[in-house]
C-alpha positions as CSV (number, residue, x, y, z in Angstrom):
1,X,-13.4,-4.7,20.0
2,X,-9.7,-4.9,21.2
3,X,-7.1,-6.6,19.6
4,X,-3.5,-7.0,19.9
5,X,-2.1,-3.6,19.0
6,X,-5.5,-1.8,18.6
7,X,-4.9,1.1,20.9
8,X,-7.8,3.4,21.6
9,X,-6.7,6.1,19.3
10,X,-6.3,3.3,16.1
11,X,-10.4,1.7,17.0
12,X,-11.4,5.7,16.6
13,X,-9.5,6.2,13.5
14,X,-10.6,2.9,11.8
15,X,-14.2,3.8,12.6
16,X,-14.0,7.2,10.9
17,X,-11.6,5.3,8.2
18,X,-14.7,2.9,7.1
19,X,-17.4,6.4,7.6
20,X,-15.3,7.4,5.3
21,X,-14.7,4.5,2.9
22,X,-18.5,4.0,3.1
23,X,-19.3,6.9,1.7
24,X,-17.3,6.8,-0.9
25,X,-18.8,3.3,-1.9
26,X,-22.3,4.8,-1.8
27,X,-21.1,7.7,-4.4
28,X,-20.5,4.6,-6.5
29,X,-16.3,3.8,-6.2
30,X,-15.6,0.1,-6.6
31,X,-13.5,-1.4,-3.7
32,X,-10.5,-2.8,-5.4
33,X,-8.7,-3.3,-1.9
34,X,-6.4,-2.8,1.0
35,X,-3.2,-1.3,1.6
36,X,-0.2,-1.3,4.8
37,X,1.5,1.6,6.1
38,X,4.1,2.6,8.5
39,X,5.2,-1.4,8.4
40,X,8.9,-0.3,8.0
41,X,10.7,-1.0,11.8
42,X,11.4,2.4,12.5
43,X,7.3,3.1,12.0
44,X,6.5,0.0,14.5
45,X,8.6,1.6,17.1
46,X,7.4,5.2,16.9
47,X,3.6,3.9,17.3
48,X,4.1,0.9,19.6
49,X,2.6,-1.6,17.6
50,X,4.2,-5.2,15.4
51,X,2.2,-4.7,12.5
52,X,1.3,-2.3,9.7
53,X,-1.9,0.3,10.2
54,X,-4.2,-0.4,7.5
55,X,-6.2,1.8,4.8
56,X,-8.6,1.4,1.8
57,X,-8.1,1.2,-2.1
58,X,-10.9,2.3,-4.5
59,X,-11.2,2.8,-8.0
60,X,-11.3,6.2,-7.7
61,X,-7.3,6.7,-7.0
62,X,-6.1,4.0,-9.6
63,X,-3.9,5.8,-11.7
64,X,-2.2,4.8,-15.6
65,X,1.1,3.3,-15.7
66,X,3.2,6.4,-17.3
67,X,0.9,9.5,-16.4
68,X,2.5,13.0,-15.3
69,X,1.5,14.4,-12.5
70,X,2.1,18.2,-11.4
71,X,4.3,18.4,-8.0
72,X,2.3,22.1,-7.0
73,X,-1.2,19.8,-7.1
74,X,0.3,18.6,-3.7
75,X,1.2,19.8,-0.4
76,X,3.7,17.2,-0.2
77,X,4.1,14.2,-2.4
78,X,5.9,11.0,-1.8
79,X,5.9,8.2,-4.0
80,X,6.7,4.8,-2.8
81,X,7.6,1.5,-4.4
82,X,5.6,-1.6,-3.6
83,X,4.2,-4.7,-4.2
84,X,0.5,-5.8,-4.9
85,X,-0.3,-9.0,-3.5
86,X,-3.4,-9.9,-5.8
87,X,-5.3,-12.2,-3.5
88,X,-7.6,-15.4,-5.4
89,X,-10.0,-16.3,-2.2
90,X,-11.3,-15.0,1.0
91,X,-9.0,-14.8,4.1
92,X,-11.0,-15.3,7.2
93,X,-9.9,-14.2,10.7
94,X,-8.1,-16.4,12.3
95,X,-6.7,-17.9,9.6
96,X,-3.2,-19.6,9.3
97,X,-0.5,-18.4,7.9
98,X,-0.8,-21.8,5.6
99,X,-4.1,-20.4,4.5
100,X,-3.3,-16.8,3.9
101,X,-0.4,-17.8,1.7
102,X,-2.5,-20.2,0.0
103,X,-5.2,-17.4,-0.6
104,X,-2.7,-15.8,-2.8
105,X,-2.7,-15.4,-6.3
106,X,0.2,-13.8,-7.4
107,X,2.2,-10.2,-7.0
108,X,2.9,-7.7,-8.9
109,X,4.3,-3.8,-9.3
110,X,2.8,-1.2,-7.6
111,X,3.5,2.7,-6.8
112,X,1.2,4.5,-4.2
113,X,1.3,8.3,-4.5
114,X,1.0,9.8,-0.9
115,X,0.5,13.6,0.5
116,X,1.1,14.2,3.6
117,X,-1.1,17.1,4.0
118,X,-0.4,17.0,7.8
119,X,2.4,15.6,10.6
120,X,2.6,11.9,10.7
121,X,2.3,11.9,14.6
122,X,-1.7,11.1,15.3
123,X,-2.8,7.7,14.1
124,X,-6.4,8.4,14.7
125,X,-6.3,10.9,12.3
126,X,-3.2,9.2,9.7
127,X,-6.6,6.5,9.9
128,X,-9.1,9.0,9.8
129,X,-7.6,10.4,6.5
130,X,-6.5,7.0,5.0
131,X,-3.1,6.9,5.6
132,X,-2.3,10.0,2.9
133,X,-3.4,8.1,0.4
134,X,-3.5,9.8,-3.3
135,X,-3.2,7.7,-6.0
136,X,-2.4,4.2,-6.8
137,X,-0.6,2.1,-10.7
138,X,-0.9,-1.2,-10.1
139,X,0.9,-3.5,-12.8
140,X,0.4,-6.7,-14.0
141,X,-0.1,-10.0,-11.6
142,X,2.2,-12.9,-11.8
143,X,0.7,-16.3,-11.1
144,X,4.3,-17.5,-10.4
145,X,4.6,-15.6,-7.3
146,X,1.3,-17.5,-6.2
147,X,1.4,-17.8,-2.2
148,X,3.5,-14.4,-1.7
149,X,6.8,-16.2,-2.3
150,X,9.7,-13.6,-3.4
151,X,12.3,-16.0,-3.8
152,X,13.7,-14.6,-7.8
153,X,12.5,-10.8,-7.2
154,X,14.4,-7.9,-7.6
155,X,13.4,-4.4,-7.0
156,X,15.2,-1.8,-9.1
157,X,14.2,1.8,-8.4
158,X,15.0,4.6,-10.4
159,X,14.4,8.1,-10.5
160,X,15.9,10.7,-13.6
161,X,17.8,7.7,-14.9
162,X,19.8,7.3,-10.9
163,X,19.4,4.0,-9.7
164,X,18.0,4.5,-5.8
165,X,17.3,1.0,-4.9
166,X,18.5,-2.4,-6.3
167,X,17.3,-5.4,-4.0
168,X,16.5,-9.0,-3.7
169,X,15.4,-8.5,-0.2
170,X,11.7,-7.2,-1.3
171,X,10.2,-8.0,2.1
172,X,13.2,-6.3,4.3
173,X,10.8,-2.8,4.9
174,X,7.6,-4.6,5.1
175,X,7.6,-7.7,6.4
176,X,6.6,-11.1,5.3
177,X,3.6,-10.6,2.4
178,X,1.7,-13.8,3.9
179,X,1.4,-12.5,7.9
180,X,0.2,-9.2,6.4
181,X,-2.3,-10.7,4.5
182,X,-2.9,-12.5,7.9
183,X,-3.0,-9.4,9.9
184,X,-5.3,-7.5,7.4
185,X,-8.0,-10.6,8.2
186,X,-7.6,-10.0,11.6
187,X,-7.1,-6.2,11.8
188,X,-10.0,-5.2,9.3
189,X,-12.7,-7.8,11.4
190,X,-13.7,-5.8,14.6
191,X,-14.8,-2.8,11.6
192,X,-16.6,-5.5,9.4
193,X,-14.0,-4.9,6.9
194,X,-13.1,-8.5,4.7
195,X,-10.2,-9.9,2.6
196,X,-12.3,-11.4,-0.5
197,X,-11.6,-13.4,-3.8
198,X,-10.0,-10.1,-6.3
199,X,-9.0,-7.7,-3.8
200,X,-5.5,-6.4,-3.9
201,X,-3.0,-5.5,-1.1
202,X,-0.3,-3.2,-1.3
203,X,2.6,-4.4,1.3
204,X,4.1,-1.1,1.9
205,X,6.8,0.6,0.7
206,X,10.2,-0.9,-0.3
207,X,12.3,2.5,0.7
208,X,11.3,5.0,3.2
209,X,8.7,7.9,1.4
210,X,10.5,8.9,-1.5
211,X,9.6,12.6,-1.4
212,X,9.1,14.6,-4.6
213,X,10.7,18.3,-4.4
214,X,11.8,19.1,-8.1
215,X,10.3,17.3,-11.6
216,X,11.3,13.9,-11.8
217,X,11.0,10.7,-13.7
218,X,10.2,7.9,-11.4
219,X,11.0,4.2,-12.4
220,X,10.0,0.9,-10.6
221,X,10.9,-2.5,-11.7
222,X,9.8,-5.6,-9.9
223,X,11.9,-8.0,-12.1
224,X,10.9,-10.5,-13.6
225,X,7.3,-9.2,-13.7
226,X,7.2,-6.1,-15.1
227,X,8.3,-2.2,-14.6
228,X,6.2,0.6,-13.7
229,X,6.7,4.6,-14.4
230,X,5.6,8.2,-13.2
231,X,6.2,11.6,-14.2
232,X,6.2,14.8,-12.2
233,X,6.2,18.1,-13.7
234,X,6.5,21.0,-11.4
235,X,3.2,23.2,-13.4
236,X,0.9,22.0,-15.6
237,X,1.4,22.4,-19.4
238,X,-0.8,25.1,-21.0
């Protein structure tokens, strides 16, 4: 079951990663997809590998464009700004990166919510807990970004009004959208996990972990398709 990067450690967290994601299915979640983490360079290095780790997306975590969230729910929150590559066929292993890209439907806004309940230093068990994952907004998809081509995208982060990012270079943290979609066929197939017609892929994060410590107002555009918003109050509202 090796593959290029697959240490020991990663095969024993993706195998508690689908017990887990199993599970879940069978207490009735709908799959709605995949997402990459710790893609950025500096991540690569620390765990020796050229290509994102991988986790699962149900329904469970989706989340409404806009809602408020309370920071003391969390252990410690990060929110991170990225795209959804909305994917219209099957990628097989093996595949080209011709066929990946052509797989691809459009792209679109997304912001993953992250807690990282414990230190990012095992990848068995960053695997074995899905990568921190919390909570997911998805925005719309844009058919003119079919094939995962960012050429005209800007991402403009902002949080309490402060601009935190503006870029045009969308793919500079994560890598090019097609050879993730590509390494996601590849990755998931030793765990009988699949790229099929509807899923979507989160690419990773545009900025490193943008960790919440006070109550903020956190606002993601990916021009020209469409802006994205969350909230974080530090208690809830009686």
């Amino acid at each position: 079951m090796n593959t290029p990067d697959m240490s020991s450690a990663i095969q024993r967290g993706m195998q508690k990663q689908f017990s887990l994601r199993q599970k879940q299915i069978n207490q009735g979640e709908r799959r709605v997809g995949w997402k990459a983490a710790f893609g950025a360079p500096q991540a690569l290095e620390k765990f020796g590998i050229s290509a994102p780790l991988v986790g699962f997306l149900t329904d469970k975590t989706l989340m409404q464009d806009g809602t408020t969230l309370v920071q003391a729910d969390y252990a410690k929150p990060a929110l991170e700004p990225e795209i959804a590559i909305h994917m219209g066929a099957g990628v097989s292993p093996g595949a080209s990166l011709a066929e990946a890209k052509a797989a691809i439907r459009g792209l679109g806004p997304a912001i993953e919510l992250a807690d990282v309940t414990f230190p990012p230093d095992d990848p068995e068990e960053i695997l074995a807990h899905n990568i921190y994952h919390r909570g997911l907004i998805l925005g719309d998809c844009d058919t003119r970004f079919a094939g995962g081509e960012v050429s005209g995208l800007t991402g403009i982060l902002t949080c309490n009004g402060n601009i935190v990012i503006d870029t045009s270079d969308v793919e500079a943290m994560t890598g090019r959208l097609g050879e993730i979609v590509r390494h996601f066929a590849n990755f998931l197939a030793p765990f009988g996990g699949t790229i099929e017609t509807g899923d979507v892929i989160i690419a990773g994060s545009l900025i490193p972990p943008y960790w919440v410590d006070q109550p903020l107002e956190f606002s993601y555009e990916l021009t020209p398709i469409g802006r994205l918003q969350v909230l974080f109050d530090a208690e809830q509202e009686i």
